[in-house]
N, C-alpha and C positions, 0 to 999 in steps of 0.2 A: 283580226289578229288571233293566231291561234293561242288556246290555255298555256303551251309549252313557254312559248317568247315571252310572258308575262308575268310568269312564275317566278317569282324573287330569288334569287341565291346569293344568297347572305355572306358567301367567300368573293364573289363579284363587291359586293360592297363594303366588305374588310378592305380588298385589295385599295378601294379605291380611297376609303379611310385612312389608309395607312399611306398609300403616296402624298396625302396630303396633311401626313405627320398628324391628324386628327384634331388642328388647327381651326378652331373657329373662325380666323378670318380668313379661310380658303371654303367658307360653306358656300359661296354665289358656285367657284368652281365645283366642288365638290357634287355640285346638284347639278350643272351642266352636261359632268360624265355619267352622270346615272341617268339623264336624260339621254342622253345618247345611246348609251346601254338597249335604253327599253325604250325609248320614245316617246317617254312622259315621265313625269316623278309620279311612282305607286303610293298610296299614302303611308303604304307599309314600309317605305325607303326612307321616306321623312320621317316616321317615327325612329326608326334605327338609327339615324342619323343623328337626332334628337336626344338619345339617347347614350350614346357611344362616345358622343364630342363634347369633352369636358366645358362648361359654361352657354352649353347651348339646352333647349328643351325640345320637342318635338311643334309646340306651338310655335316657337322662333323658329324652329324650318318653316313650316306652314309659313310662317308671315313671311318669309322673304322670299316662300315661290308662288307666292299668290300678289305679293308686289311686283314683281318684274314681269312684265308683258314676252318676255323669250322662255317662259317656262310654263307647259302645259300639265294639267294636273287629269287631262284625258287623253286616253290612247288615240298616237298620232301615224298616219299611214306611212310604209317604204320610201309614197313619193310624196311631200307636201307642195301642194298647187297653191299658192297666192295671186288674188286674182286683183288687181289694182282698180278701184272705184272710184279714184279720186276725182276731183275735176275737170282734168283730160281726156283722161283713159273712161269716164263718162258718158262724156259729149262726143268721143270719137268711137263707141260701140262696147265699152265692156259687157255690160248686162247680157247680150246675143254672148258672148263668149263664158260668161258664168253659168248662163242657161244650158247651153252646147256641154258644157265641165257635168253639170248636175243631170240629164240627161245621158251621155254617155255612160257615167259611173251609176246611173240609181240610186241616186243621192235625193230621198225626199226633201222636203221644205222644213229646216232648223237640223238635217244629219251632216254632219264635216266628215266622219270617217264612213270611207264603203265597209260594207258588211267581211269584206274580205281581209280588213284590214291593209291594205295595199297602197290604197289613194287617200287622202287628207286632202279635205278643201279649208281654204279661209278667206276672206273679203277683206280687203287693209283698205286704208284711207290714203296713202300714198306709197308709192316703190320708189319716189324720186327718179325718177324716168320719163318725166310729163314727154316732151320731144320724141317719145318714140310708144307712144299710147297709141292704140289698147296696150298693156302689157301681163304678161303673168311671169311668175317665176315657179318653176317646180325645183326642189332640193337647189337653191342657191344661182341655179341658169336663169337668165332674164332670156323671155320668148317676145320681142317688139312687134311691135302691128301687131296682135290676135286680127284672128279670124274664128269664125266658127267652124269654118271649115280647116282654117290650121290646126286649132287645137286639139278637136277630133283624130287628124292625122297623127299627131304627137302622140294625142292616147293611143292610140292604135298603135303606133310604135312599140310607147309603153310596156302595154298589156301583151304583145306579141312576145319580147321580152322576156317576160315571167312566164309564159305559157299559156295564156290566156286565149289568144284569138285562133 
């Protein structure tokens, strides 16, 4: 990710302060669209927010985006790839297909974002898709049957895309 898309602006998060009338029970929202925004909550967005939103702290953001499993607190790639490990998607080949994700992108062993910022990996315990394992899902599309050899193609698509290949 480059320094620029990361860079807080602080009218982007007024704006988004203010559509939600600066309401403490709209912080789940409130931190959703600034996830979106940037693709993770900055901690410098949790503090403003913490700060800005009458009855709330900067600690009470922290705690409800470090509660909720849909909010990342590190920079997350263009495309995120989830890669289903459950019991199905298992025994019917994910591992060749997370292998294929992490070699394709140069994604060492414990890195989730490529250096480019572009690709997001993650390992979930189920997609709910058992019946159509392997599975992954990049930005919300479910990919059934993986292959290593499909997913590679995907990337390649991908990456062809942004300019890459």
């Amino acid at each position: 990710m480059t320094e620029t898309s990361t860079k807080l602006d602080f009218r982007v998060l007024d704006e988004i302060l203010e559509t939600y009338e600066y309401k403490k029970s709209y912080l789940i929202a409130m931190l959703q669209k600034v996830q979106e925004v940037y693709r993770y909550l900055p901690e410098e967005a949790m503090t403003y927010i913490g700060e800005k939103v009458d009855g709330l702290s900067p600690a009470t953001v922290y705690g409800v985006a470090t509660f909720y499993a849909q909010f990342s607190l590190e920079p997350k790639g263009k495309y995120e790839i989830k890669v289903c490990d459950g019991t199905a998607c298992h025994v019917r080949g994910s591992m060749p297909v997370l292998n294929a994700i992490r070699n394709k992108l140069n994604l060492k062993e414990g890195q989730t974002t490529c250096d480019n910022g572009l690709f997001s990996l993650e390992i979930v315990s189920c997609l709910g898709a058992c019946g159509l394992a392997p599975v992954c899902v990049i930005n919300d599309k479910v990919y059934p049957q993986m292959t290593s050899d499909a997913i590679s193609m995907i990337l390649d698509t991908l990456m062809k895309e942004e300019g890459l290949n």
